[in-house]
C-alpha positions as YAML, in Angstrom:
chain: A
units: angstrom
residues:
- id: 1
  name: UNK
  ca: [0.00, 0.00, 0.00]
- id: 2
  name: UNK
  ca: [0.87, 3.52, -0.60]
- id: 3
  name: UNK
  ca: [-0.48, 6.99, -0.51]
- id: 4
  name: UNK
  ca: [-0.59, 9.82, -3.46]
- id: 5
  name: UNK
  ca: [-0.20, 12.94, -3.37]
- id: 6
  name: UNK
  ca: [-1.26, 15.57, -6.35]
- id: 7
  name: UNK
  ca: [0.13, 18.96, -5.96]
- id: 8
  name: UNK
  ca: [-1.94, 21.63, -7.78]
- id: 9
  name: UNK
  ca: [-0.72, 24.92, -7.79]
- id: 10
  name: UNK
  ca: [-3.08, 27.70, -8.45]
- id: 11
  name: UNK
  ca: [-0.19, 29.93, -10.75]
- id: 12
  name: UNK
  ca: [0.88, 28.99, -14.15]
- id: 13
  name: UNK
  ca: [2.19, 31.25, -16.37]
- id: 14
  name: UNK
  ca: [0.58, 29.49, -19.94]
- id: 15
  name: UNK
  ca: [-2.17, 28.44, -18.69]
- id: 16
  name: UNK
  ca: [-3.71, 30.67, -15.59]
- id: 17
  name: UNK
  ca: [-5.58, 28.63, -12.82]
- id: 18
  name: UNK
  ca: [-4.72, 25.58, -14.73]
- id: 19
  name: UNK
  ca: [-6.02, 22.73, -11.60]
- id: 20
  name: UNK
  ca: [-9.27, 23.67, -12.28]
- id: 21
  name: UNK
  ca: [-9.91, 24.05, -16.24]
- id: 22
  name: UNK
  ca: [-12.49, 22.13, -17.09]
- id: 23
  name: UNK
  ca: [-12.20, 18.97, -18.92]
- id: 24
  name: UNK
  ca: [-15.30, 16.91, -19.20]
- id: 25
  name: UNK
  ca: [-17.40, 18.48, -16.83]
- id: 26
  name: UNK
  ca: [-14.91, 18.15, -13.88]
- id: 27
  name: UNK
  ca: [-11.49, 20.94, -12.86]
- id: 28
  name: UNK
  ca: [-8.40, 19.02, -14.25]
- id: 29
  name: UNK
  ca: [-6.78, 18.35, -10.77]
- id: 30
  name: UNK
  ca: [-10.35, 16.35, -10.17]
- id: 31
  name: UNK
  ca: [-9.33, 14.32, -13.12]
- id: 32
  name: UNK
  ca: [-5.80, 13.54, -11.93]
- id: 33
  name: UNK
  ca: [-6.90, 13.09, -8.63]
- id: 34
  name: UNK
  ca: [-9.79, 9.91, -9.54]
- id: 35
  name: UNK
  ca: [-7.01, 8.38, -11.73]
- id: 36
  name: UNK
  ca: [-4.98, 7.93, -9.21]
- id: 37
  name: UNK
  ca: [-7.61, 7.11, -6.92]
- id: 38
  name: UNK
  ca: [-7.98, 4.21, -10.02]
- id: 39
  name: UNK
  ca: [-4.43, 2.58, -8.64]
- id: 40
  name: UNK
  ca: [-3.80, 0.66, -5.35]
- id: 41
  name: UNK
  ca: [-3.25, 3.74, -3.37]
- id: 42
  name: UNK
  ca: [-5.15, 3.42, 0.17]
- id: 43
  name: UNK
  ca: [-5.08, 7.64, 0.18]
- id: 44
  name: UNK
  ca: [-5.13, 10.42, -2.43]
- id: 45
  name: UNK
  ca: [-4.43, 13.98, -1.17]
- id: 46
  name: UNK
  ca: [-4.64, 16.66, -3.33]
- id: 47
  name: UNK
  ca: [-2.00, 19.37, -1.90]
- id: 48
  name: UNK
  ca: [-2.76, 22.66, -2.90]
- id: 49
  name: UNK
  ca: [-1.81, 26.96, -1.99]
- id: 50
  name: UNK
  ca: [-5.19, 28.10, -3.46]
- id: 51
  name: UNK
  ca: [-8.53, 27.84, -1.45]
- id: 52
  name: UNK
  ca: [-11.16, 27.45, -4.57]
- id: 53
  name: UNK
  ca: [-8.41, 24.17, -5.38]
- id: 54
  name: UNK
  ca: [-9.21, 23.30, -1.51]
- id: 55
  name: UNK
  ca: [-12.84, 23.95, -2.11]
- id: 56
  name: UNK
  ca: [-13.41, 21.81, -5.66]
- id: 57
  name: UNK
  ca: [-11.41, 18.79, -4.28]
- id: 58
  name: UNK
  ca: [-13.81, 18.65, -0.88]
- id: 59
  name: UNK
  ca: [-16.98, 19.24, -2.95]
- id: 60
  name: UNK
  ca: [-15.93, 16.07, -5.01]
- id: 61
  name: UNK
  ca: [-15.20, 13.81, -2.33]
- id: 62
  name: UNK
  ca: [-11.17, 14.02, -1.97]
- id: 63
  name: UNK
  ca: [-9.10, 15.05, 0.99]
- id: 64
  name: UNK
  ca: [-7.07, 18.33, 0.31]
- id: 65
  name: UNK
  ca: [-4.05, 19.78, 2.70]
- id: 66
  name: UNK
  ca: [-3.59, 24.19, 2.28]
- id: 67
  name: UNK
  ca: [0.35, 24.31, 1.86]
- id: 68
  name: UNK
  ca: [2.15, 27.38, 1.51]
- id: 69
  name: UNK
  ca: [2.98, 29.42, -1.58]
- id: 70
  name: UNK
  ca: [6.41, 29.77, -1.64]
- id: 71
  name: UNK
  ca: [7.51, 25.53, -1.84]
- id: 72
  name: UNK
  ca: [10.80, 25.78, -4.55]
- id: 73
  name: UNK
  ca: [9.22, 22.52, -5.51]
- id: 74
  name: UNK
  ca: [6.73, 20.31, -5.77]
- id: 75
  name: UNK
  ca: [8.56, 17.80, -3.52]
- id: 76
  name: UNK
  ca: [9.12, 20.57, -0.89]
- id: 77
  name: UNK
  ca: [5.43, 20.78, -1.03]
- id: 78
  name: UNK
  ca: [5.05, 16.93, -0.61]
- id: 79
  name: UNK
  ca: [7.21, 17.54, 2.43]
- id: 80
  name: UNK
  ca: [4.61, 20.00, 4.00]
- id: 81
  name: UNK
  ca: [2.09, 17.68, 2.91]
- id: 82
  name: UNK
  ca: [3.80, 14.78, 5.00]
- id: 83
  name: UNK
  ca: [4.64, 16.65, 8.03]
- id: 84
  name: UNK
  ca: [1.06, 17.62, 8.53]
- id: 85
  name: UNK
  ca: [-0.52, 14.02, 7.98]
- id: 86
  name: UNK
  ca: [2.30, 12.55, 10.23]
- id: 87
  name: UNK
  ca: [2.54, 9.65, 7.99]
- id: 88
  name: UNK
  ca: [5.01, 6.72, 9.51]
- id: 89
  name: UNK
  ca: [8.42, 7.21, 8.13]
- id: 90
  name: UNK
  ca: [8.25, 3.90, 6.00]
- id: 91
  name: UNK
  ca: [4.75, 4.54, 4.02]
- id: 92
  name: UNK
  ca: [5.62, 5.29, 0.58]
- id: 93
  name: UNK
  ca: [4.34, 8.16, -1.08]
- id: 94
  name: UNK
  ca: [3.93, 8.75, -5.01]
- id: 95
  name: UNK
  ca: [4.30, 12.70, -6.29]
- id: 96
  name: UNK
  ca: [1.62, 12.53, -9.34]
- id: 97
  name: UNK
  ca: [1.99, 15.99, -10.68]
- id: 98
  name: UNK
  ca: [-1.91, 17.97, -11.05]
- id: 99
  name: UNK
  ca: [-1.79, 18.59, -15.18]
- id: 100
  name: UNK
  ca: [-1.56, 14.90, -15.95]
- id: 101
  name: UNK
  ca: [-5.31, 13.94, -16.05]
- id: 102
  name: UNK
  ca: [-4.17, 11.01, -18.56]
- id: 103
  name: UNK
  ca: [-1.78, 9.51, -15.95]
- id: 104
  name: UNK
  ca: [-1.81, 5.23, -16.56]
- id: 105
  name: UNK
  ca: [-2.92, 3.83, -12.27]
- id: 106
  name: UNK
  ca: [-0.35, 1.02, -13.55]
- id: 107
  name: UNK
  ca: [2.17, 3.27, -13.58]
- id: 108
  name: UNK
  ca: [1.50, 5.03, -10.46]
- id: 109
  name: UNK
  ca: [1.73, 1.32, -9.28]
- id: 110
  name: UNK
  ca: [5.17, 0.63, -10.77]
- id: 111
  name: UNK
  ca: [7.09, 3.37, -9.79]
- id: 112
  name: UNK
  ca: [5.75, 2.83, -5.56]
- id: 113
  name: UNK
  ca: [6.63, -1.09, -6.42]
- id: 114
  name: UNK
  ca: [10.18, -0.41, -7.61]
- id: 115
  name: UNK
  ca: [10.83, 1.69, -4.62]
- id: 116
  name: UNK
  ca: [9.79, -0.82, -2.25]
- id: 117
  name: UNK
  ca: [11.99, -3.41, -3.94]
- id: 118
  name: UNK
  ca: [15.09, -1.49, -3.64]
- id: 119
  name: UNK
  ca: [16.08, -0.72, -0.15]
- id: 120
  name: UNK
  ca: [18.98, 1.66, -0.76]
- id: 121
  name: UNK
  ca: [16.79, 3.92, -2.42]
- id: 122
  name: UNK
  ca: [14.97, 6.79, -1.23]
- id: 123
  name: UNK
  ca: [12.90, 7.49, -4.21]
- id: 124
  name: UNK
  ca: [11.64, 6.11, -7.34]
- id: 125
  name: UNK
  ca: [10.58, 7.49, -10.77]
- id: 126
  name: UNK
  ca: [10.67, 6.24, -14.47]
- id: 127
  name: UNK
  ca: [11.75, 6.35, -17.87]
- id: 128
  name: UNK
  ca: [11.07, 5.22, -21.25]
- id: 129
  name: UNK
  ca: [13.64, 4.42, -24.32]
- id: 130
  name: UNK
  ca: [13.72, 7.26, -27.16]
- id: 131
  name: UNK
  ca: [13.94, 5.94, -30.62]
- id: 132
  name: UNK
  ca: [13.97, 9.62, -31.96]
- id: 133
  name: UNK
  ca: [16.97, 11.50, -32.58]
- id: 134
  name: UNK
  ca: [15.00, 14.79, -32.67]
- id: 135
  name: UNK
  ca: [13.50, 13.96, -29.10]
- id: 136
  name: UNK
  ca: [17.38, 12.83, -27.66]
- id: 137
  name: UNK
  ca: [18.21, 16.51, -28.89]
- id: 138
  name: UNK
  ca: [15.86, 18.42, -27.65]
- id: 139
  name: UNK
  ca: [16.18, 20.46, -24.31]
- id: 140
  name: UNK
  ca: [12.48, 20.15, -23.54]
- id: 141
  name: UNK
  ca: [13.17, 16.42, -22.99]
- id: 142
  name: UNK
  ca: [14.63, 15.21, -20.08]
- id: 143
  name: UNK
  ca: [17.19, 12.41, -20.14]
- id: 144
  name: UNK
  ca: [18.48, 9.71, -17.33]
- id: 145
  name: UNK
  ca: [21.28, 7.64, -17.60]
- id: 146
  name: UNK
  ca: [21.59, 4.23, -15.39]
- id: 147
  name: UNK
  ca: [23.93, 2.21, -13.41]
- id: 148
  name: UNK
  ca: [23.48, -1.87, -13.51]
- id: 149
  name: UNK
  ca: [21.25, -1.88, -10.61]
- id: 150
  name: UNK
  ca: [18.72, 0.72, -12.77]
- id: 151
  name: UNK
  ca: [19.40, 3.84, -10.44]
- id: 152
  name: UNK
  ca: [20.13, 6.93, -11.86]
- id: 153
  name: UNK
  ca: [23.47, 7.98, -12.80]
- id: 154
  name: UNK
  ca: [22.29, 11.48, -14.00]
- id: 155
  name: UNK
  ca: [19.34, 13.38, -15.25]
- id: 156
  name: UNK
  ca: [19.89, 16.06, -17.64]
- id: 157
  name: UNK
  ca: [18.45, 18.65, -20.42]
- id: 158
  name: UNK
  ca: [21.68, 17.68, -22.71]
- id: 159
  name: UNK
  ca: [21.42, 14.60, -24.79]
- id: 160
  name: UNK
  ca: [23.08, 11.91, -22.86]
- id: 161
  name: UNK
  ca: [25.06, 9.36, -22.58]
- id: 162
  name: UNK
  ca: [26.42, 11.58, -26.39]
- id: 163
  name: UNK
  ca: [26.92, 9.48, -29.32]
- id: 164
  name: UNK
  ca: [30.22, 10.06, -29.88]
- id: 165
  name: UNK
  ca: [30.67, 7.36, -32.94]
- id: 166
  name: UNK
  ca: [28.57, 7.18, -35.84]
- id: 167
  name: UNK
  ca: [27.64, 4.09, -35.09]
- id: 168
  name: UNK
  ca: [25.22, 4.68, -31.84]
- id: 169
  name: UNK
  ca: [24.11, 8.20, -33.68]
- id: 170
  name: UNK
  ca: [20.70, 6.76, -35.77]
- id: 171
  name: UNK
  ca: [19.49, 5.06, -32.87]
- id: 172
  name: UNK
  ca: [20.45, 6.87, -29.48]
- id: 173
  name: UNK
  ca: [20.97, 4.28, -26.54]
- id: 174
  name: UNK
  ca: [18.70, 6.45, -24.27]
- id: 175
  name: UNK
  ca: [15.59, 7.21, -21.83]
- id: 176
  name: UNK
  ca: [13.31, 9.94, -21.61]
- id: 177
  name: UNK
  ca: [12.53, 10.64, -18.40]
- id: 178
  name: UNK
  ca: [9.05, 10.51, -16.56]
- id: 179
  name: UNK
  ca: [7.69, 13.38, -14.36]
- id: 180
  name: UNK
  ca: [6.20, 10.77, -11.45]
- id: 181
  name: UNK
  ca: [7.78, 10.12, -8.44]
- id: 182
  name: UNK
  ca: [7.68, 8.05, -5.93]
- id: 183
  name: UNK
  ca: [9.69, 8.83, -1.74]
- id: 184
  name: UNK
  ca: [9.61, 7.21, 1.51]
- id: 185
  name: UNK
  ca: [8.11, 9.64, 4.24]
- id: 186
  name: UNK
  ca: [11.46, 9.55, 6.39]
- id: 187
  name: UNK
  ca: [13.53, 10.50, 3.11]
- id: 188
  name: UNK
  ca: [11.01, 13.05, 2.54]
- id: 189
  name: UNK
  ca: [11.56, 14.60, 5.86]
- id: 190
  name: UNK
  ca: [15.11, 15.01, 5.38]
- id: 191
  name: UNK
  ca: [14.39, 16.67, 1.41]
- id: 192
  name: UNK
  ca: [12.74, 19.35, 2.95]
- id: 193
  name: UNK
  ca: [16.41, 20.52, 4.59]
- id: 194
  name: UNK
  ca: [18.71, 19.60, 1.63]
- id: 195
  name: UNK
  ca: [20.26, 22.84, 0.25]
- id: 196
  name: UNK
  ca: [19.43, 23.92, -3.49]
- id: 197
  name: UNK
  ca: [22.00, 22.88, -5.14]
- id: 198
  name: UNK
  ca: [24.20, 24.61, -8.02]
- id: 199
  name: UNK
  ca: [23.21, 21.43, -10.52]
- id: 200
  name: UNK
  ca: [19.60, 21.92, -9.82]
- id: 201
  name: UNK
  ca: [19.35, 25.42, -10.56]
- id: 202
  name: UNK
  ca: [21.72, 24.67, -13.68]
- id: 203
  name: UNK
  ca: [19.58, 22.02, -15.56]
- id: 204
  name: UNK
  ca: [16.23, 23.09, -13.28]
- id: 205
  name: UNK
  ca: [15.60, 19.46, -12.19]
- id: 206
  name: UNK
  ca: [14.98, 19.42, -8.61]
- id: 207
  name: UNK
  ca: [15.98, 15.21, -8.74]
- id: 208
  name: UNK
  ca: [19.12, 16.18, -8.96]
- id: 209
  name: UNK
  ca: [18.96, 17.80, -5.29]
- id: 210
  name: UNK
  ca: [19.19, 13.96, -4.57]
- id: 211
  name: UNK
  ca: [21.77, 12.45, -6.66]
- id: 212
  name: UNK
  ca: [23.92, 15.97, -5.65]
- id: 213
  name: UNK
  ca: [23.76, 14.69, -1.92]
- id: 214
  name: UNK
  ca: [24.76, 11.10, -2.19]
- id: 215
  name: UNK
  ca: [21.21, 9.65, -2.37]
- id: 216
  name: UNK
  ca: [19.93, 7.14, -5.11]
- id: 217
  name: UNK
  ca: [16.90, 6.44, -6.77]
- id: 218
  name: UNK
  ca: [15.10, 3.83, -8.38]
- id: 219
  name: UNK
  ca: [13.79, 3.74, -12.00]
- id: 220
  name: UNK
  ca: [11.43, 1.71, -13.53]
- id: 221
  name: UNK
  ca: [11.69, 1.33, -16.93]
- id: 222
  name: UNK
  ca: [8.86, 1.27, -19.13]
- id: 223
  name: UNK
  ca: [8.11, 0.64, -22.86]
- id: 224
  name: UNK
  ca: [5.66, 3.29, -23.36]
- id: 225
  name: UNK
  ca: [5.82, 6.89, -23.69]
- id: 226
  name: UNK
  ca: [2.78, 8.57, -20.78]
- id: 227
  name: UNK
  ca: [-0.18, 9.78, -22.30]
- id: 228
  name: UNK
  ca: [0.78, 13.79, -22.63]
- id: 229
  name: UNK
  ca: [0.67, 16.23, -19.94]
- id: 230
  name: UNK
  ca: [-1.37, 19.73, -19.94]
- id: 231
  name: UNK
  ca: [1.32, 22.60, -20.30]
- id: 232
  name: UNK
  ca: [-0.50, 24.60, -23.13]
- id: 233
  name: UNK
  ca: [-3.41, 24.99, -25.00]
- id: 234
  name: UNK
  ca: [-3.04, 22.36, -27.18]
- id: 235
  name: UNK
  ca: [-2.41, 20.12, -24.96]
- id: 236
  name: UNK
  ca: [-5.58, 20.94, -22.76]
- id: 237
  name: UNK
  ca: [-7.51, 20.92, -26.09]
- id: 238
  name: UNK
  ca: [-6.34, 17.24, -26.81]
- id: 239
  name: UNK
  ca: [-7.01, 16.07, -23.68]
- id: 240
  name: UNK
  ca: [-10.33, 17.28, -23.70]
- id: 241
  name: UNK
  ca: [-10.82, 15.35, -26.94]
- id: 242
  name: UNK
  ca: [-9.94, 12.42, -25.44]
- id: 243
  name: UNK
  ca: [-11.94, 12.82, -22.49]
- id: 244
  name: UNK
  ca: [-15.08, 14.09, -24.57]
- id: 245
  name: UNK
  ca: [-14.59, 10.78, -27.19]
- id: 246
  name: UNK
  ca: [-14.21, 8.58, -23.74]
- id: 247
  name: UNK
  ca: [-17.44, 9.97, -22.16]
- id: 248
  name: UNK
  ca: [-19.32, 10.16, -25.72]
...
């Protein structure tokens, strides 16, 4: 068993008071929330720094926890969340972020299983091979590289591990990485005092806050790419498709 948590913030600078844009009938951070109430999570918070978020998640039947505004990230926020539900240091708990109303329960399942199967980890997450050489170039995209016992080596913007040989150029030897994560409470309680580190603010990847201190975490691999996230207009018009064709 395991608990998620969906952190909705009420600010986005594409799309303004993006948790609650309708898609289907229901705010977008409602949608999140019931697919992860769709995997074997025993608890779903929704973690939020705006009251109407607060409001929407009550009136449709989910706990919510007010956190402040000024979290650096959305694990800091997790943190917060934690502290206040005084959760046992050993309960796992899965970060699914609140613009991926498309988010696969089996994968939310995966990435708290692959934690729990690897002791000297902290946290989890996951990845998925790129076949595309535009996608292993582009900056947008976020890489990992692995060890043997599939824990990260390194996340980065940068395409990597580089082709340096022709040979390995057509078909890059790599994994996108995927947004979802997945900590033990005690680990989480320690995040929350790690210093911001130089790496971090470099490639803006908060993971690497981890890997900069000595800790390691897990990755799942998997051989299919998430449904798409909801970071523009576009993508909140697809989704809404899909949800619309789903619900037709």
């Amino acid at each position: 068993m395991f608990k998620v948590v969906v952190p909705a913030r009420f600010a986005s600078t594409r799309l303004p008071g993006k948790p609650l844009l309708d898609i289907a009938g229901k705010p977008m951070v409602i949608r999140v929330a019931a697919q992860a109430a769709k995997s074997l999570a025993n608890e779903v918070v929704i973690a939020t720094d705006h009251l109407d978020i607060m409001q929407s998640a009550q009136q449709h039947g989910f706990n919510a926890v007010m956190t402040r505004e000024d979290h650096v990230s959305g694990t800091d926020r997790i943190a917060e969340v934690v502290a206040k539900m005084a959760w046992p240091d050993d309960v796992i708990v899965v970060n699914v972020q609140g613009d991926e109303p498309l988010i696969d329960p089996l994968l939310i399942n995966e990435v708290a299983q692959t934690l729990a199967n690897d002791p000297q980890a902290v946290m989890s997450t996951a990845c998925h091979p790129i076949h595309e050489a535009e996608v292993f170039d582009n900056a947008n995209v976020v890489k990992v590289v692995l060890n043997a016992k599939q824990q990260a080596l390194y996340f980065s913007r940068a395409a990597i591990p580089f082709p340096r040989d022709a040979e390995y150029r057509q078909s890059p030897a790599a994994y996108r990485h995927i947004g979802i994560y997945a900590y033990r409470v005690g680990f989480l309680k320690q995040y929350a005092s790690l210093p911001v580190t130089t790496l971090e603010k470099i490639e803006s990847l908060e993971q690497l806050r981890v890997l900069y201190h000595g800790y390691q975490i897990a990755v799942t691999v998997t051989d299919h790419a998430p449904a798409s996230g909801v970071d523009t207009q576009d993508d909140l018009d697809l989704v809404r498709e899909v949800f619309a064709a789903s619900h037709a």
